[in-house]
N, C-alpha and C positions, 0 to 999 in steps of 0.2 A: 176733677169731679166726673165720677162715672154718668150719663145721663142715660132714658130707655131709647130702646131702636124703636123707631113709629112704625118700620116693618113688621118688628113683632112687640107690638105692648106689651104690658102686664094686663093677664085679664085676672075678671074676678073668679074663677073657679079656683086659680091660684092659690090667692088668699083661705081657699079652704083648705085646699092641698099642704098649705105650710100653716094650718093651726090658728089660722085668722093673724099670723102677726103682721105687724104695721110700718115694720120696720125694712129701709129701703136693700140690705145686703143679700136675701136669699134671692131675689129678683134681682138685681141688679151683675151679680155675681160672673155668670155667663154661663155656666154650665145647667143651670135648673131652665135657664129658657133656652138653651142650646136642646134641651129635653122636650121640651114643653114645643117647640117648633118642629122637631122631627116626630113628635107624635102626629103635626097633623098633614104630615107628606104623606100622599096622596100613591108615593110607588112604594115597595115595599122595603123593608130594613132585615138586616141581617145581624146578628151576632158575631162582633169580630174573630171568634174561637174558630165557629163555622169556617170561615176564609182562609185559615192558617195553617198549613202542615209543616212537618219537620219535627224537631225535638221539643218535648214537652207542647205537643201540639202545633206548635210554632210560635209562641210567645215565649220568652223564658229568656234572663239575665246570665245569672251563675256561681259560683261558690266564691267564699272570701279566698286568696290562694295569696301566698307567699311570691312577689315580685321580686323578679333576678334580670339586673337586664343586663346587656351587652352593648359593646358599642362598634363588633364586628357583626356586617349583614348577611356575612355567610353563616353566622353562629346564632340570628336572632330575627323577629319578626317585627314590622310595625305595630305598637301597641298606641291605641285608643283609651284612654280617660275619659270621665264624662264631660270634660270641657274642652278637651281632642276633637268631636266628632264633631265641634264647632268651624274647624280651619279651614281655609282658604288653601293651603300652601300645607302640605303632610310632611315638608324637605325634613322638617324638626322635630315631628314624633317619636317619642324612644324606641326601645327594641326592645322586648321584650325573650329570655331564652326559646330558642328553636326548641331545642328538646322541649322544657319546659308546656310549650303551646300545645305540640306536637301529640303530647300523650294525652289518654284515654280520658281524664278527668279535664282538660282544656280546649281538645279539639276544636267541640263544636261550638267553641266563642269564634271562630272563624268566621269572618265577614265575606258576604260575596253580593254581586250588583243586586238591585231588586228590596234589599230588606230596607225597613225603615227599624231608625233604629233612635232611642227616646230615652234621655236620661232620668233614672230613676232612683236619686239618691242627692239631699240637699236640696239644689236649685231643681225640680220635679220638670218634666214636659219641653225641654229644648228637645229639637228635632232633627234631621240629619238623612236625608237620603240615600243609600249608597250606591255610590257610581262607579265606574271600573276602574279607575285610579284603585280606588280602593280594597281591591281583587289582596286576597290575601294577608290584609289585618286581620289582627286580634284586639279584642277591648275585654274590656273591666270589667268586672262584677255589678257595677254602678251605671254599665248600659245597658238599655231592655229591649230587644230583637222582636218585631215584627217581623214574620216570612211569612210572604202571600201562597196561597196556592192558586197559583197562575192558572189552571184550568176553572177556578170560579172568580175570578175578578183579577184587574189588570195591576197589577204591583204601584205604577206611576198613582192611579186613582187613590186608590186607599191611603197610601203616602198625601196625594194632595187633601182627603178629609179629613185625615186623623190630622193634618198640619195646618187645616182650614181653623177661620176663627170660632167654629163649633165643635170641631175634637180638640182642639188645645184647652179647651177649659173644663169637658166633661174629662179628659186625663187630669188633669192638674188637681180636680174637684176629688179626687178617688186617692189621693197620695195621702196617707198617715204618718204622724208624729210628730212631734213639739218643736224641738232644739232640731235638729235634721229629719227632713222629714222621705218617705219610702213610697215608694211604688212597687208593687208586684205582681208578675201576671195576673194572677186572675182579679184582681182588683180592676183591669180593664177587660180581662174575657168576656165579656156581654156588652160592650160597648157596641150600641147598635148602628150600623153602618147602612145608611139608606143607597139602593139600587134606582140608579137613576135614569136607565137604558146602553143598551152596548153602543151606543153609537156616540151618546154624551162621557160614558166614562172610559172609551178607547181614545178620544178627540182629547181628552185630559190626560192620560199616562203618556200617548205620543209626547204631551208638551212637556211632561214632567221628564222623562227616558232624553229627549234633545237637550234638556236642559244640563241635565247630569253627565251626558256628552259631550256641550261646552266645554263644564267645567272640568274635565278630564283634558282637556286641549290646552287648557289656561294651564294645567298644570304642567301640563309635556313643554309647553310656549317656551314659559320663564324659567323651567329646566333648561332645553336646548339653547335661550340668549344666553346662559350664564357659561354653560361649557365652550360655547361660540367666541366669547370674548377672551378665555383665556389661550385655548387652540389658535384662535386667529392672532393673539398679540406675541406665541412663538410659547408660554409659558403651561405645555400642557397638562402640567405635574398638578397644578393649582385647581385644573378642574374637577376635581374629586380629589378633595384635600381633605386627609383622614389624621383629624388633631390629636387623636389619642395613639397612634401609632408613632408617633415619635416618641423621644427620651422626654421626661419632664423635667422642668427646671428648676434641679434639686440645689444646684450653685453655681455663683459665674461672678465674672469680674468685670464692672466697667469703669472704665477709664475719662471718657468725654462727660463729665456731668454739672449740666450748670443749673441756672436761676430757674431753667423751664420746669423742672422734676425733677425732685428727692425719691419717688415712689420707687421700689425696686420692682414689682409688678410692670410698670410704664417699660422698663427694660428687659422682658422678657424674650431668653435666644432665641427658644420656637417662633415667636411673634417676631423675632427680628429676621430670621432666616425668609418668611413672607415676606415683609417686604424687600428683602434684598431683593429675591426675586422678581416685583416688582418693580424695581430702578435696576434692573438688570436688562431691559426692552424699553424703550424712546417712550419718555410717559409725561406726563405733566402734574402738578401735587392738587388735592382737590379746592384746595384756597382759591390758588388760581383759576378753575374752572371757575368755581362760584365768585368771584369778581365780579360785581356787580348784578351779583342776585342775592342768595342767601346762603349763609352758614350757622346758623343758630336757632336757640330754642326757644319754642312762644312764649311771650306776655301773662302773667298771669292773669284772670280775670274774673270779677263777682259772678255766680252762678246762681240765675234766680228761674228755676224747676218752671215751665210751661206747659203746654200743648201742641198739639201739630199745626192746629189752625192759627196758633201764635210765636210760638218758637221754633227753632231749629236743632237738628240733633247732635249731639255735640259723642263724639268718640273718643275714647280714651285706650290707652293700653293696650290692655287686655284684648278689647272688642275691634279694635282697628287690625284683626289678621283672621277676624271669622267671615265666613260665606255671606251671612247677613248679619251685620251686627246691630245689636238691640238700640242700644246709645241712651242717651237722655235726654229730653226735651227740656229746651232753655232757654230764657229768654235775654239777648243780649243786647246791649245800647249799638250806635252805630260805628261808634270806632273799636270795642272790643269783639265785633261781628267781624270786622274789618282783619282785625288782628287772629281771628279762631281760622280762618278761611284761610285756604292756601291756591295758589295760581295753576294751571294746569301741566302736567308733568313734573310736580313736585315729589322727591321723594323721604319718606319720611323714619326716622330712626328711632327706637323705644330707647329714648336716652336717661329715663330716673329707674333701681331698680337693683337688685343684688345678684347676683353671679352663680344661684343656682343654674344646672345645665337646662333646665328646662324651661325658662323662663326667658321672659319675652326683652329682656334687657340687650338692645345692641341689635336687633332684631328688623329688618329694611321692608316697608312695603311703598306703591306708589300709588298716586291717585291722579285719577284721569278721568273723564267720562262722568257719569252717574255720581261717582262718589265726590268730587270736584264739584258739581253741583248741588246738591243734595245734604252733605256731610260737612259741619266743623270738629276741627280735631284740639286736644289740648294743648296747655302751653308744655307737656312731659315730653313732646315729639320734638325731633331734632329736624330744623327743618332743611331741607337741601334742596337748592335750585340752581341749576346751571345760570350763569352768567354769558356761557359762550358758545354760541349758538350751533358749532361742529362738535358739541359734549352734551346732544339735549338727554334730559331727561330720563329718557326710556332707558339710554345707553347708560349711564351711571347707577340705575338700580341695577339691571344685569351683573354689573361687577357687586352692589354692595350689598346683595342679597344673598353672595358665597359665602361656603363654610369659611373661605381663609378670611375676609375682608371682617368676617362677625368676628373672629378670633384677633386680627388687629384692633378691630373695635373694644375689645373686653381689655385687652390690653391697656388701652389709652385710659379706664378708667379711674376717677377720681373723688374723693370724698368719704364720708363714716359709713354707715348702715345701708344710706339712698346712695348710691352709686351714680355717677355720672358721666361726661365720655369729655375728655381733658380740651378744652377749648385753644388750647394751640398745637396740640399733638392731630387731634382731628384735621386741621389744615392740611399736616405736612402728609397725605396717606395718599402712595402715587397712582394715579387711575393711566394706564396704557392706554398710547395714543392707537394703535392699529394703521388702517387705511381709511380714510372717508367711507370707500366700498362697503367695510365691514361694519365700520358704527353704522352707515345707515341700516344696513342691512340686520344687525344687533337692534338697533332701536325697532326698527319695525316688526321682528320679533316679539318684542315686550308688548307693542301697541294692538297689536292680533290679539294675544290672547286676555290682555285687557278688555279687548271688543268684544273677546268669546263671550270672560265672562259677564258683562254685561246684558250679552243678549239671555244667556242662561236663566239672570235676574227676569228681564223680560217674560222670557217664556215663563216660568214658575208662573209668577202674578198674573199672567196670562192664566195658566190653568185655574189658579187658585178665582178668578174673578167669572171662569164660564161654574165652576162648581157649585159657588155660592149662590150665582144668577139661577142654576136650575134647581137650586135647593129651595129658594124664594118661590120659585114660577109654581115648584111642585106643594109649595103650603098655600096656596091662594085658594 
């Protein structure tokens, strides 16, 4: 149940404003008193158009266009979706053709640090700041480009209002259509953006600009542990392991086949040629590690819909590899809370799911910090916990967040439509011992830029909680 903010009631002028109705949804909504409160700020407001230069003023999406992608990076760019400009981790976005981008009619879908950039097709209003990780994407037709003109306002600010809980509703309020519904620039072009002094809205883009710098370190972090662990275990071939450049496996013969698996997928050469190389360096199989922690997927559990003040958020999928994931609020008894929750440096696998290439099936993140406390995840996560304390955590994502390790993952999978990952093939998948030296040294890698992004988070809600402070101070 949506309730009124006592900051800003409903007054009665309102009610004349919307026709005298009686009914709680045009107030309630958040964009009409997201209006109705910056009417009575007291600094002045600007028209977002005002603020933007660049192509088509600086708002503008782009044409429907024929998708060609590649899976060599010299031949292809990182391509953005509207449910792309979500990630945490870019390792997995397609490529869309170089040529392709490159020409007259795609150019300027070219992403560069500074834009905010806001999906406009379907799900309306998810948000997305770009940081310099992100130097050199291209996206979709289906994302809508904000570019600031940095000589009248600071890029980080406008990013933190229009993502504030006052531009997320007056965008979302302006999206047309029924079945799938559309946004388009000029449907936000007059979206008025209040001026809140250089001093309050530089204090904010700093936090917003550090934060987006974090998260460009998280990314480089858990890049660098993963090539670390295989350079350091002797196997360098592995760390930029390019699955489509090999032969496919159009036929082959085996021989050893018992009770474990009939699948002939489970035997796949190119999958086998990984791991040989794997049990090719002093390693140990992942059963053994997890010995006396965990190797399997959660419990299923009743899911009954709450609130922040009563439930907890519960992550699935999908949302368990985005920057902030939205989640669900739920409320659960004490032993399926018990069961949704995972221990700290657990890492987790998207184990239900089918084997398009772009989907999140097979797919490693970790949780630590913030999310550890804060988040339960579903029983579709595979869960993995070290057992032995010279194999923590940190160090076993590094290996199973690599292209080869998802590729033995897809392999081992099991089942009709929902796909699963084979419950005793998973065991035998050999994780390289190294030196102590180097796991620690790997683990604390992973754990840095876990911390980055953490603080990132911080900083964001940081900015986003001085903006709204002086949006309040300025309607008094």
């Amino acid at each position: 149940m949506k309730l009124v903010d006592f900051d800003n009631p409903v007054r009665s002028s309102w009610f004349i404003d919307q026709g005298r109705r009686l009914d709680a949804s045009p107030y309630l909504s958040g964009a009409y008193e997201a209006h109705k409160l910056l009417e009575r700020l007291s600094s002045p407001k600007t028209p977002l158009h005002l603020l933007t230069k660049g192509h088509n003023g600086g708002i503008y999406n782009g044409p429907k266009f024929r998708r060609i992608y590649v899976n060599d990076s010299n031949f292809g760019v990182p391509f953005l979706a509207s449910s792309d400009i979500m990630e945490a981790d870019f390792t997995w976005v397609p490529r869309l053709s170089k040529k392709d981008a490159t020409s007259p009619k795609l150019a300027y879908l070219r992403i560069e640090p500074g834009m905010t950039l806001i999906t406009c097709s379907g799900t309306v209003g998810r948000m997305c700041y770009t940081r310099p990780s992100m130097t050199g994407f291209w996206s979709s037709q289906d994302v809508l480009k904000v570019v600031p003109d940095r000589q009248k306002i600071p890029p980080g600010y406008l990013f933190a209002f229009l993502y504030s809980k006052y531009g997320i509703p007056m965008i979302t309020a302006q999206a047309s259509g029924s079945m799938i519904r559309h946004l388009e620039p000029q449907h936000i072009a007059d979206l008025p953006v209040p001026r809140l002094g250089n001093q309050v809205e530089q204090e904010i883009d700093k936090l917003i600009n550090e934060a987006a710098e974090l998260r460009t370190r998280f990314q480089a972090g858990i890049q660098k542990a993963t090539e670390d662990i295989f350079i350091s275990a002797g196997i360098p071939e592995l760390a930029d392991y390019s699955w489509h450049q090999h032969p496919r496996d159009l036929g082959f013969c085996v021989t050893s086949v018992d009770t474990t698996t009939l699948r002939a997928f489970n035997f796949s050469p190119r999958t086998h040629q990984i791991i040989d190389k794997l049990k090719s360096v002093p390693h140990k199989t992942l059963g053994d590690i997890c010995q006396g922690g965990q190797l399997s997927r959660g419990n299923r559990f009743k899911r009954i819909d709450g609130d922040p003040a009563h439930g907890v958020r519960l992550v699935g999928q999908r949302q368990g590899f985005w920057i902030r994931p939205e989640g669900r609020w739920v409320i659960l008894n004490k032993d399926d809370l018990a069961m949704a929750r995972v221990s700290n440096e657990t890492v987790l696998i998207a184990s239900q799911g089918t084997l398009g290439e772009n989907e999140v099936f097979c797919r490693a993140l970790f949780v630590t910090g913030s999310w550890q406390r804060n988040f339960v995840f579903s029983e579709h996560f595979l869960r993995i916990q070290s057992g032995d304390p010279d194999f923590p955590g940190a160090y076993l994502f590094a290996l199973l967040r690599s292209e080869a390790i998802f590729r033995v993952l897809r392999s081992m999978s099991t089942g009709g439509k929902q796909q699963d990952i084979h419950e005793e093939l998973r065991k035998e998948i050999p994780v390289p011992i190294c030196t102590p030296e180097d796991r620690k040294r790997i683990a604390e890698t992973v754990r840095q830029a876990y911390r980055d992004r953490d603080e990132a988070d911080r900083r964001e809600d940081e900015a986003l909680r001085l903006l709204e402070e002086a949006i309040r101070e300025a309607a008094r």
